[in-house]
C-alpha positions in Angstrom: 20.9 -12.4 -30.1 19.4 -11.2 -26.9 20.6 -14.3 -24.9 19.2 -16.7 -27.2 21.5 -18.8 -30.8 19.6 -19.2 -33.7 20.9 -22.5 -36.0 19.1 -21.6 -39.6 18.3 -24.9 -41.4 16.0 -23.8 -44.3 15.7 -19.7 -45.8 16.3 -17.9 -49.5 20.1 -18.6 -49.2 19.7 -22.3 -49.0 17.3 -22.6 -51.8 14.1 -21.8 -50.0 11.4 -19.6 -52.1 8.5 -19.6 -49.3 9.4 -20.7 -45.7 12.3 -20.5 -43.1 13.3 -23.0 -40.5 15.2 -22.7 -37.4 16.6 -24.0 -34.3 16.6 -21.7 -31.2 18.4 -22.5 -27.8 17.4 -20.3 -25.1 19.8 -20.4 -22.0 18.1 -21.1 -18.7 17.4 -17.6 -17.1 16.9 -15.8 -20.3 14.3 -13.2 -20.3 13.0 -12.8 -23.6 13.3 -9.3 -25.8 9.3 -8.5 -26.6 8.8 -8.0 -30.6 6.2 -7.6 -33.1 6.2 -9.9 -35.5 5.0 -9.1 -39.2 4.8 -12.8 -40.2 3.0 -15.6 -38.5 5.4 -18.1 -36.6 4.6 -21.6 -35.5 6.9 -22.9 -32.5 7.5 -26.5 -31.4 9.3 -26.9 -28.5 11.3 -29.5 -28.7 13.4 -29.7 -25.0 13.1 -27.8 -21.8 10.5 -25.4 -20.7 9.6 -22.1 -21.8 6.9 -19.0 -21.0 5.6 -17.7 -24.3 3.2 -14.4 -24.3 1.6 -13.6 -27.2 -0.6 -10.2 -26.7 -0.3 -10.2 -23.1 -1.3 -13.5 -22.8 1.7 -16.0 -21.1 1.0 -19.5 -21.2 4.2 -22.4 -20.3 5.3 -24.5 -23.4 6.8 -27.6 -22.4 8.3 -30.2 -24.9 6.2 -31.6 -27.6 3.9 -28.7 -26.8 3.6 -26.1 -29.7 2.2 -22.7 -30.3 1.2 -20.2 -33.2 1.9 -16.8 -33.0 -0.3 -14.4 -35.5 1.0 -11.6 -37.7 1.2 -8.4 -35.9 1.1 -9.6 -32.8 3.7 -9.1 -29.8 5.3 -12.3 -28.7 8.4 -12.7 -26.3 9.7 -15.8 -25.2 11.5 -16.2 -21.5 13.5 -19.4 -19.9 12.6 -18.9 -16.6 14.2 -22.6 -16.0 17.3 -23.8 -14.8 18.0 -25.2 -17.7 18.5 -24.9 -21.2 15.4 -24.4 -24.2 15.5 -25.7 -27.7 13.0 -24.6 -30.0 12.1 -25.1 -33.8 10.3 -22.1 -36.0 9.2 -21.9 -38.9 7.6 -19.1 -40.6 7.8 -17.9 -44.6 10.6 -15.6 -45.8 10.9 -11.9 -45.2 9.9 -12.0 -41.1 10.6 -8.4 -39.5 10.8 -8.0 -36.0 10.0 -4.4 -34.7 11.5 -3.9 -31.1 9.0 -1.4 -28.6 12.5 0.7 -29.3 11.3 1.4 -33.0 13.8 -0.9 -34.2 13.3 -3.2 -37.1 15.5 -6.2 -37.0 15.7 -8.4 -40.4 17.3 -11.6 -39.3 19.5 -13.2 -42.2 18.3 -16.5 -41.1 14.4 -15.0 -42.7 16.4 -13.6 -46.2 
């Protein structure tokens, strides 16, 4: 999804009641797909190098580096690297992303 693989390691379908866990690997030159999140999201960034804005606000994760992204804000992620990202977030179950389209994505990884 929008340049980026999602591997889904914890979420309702795998017995989770609360939380969801993933892996996501952002290919080098990936500019991210701004949302609104309705969930808080905590990111660890586990390889590679990544610009995260939150609100406006762009700061450079690098690996071991983590950051928090509030509920109802507006986070994008972009891989302005040359190579690739991996990145693992968690958040609790029923996360919505709303596109500046309108569009509401549910991703089955957060159900």
């Amino acid at each position: 999804m929008h340049g980026a693989t999602f591997h889904s390691y914890f979420s309702p379908s795998s017995g989770s009641r609360e939380l969801c866990a993933w892996r996501l690997e952002v290919a080098p030159g990936t500019t991210g797909v701004p949302h609104r999140v309705s969930r808080e999201e905590v990111l660890l960034l586990l390889d590679g190098e990544l610009t995260a804005t939150i609100d406006g606000v762009a700061a450079t994760l690098r690996a071991g580096e983590a950051a928090m992204v509030p509920a109802g804000s507006t986070f994008g992620i972009d891989n302005v690297s040359g190579r690739p990202a991996s990145v693992w977030v968690t958040t609790s179950v029923g996360l919505e992303a709303t596109l500046d389209s309108g569009e509401v994505i549910r991703p089955a990884w957060t159900r």
